[in-house]
N, C-alpha and C positions, 0 to 999 in steps of 0.2 A: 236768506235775504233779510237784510236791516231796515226795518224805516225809521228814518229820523229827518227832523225839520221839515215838517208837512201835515196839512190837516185835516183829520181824516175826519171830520163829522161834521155838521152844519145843525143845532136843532133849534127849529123857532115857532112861532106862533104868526108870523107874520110872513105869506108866502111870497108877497107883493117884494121883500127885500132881499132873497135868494135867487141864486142862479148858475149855474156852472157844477164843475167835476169834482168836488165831493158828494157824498152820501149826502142826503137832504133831509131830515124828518120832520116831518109838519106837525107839529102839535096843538092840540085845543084850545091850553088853559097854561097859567104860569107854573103853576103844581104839577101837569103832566110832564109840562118841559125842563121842570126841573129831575124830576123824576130819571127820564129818557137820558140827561146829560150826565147824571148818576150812574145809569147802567152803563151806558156808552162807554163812559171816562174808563170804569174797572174791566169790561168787558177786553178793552181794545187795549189798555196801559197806554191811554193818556192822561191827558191833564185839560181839565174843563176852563175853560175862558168867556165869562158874560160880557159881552161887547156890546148891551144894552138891555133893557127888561125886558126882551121879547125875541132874544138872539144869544145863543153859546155856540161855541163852537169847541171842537176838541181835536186837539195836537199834539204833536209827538216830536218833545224837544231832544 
């Protein structure tokens, strides 16, 4: 199975602004969440997107 164009991780610090069928990680602090989008990104072979100081998400072009 391929995945591609879709995405596969949500991590934020702000839980008030997520919702729905990706993975979700809530994190503490800017530095954890950076951290978390770090792991995710190499983990999964995607690609990290900040979509604000308090929201990345990660996708697989």
């Amino acid at each position: 199975m391929k995945i591609e164009k879709m995405i596969l991780a949500v991590i934020t610090t702000n839980k008030q602004k997520v919702d729905g069928g990706a993975p979700i990680f809530l994190c503490e602090d800017k530095q954890e969440m950076d951290q978390v989008a770090t792991d995710i990104e190499a983990i999964m072979d995607g690609i990290s997107h900040a979509l604000s100081e308090e929201m990345y998400i990660i996708v697989k072009h």
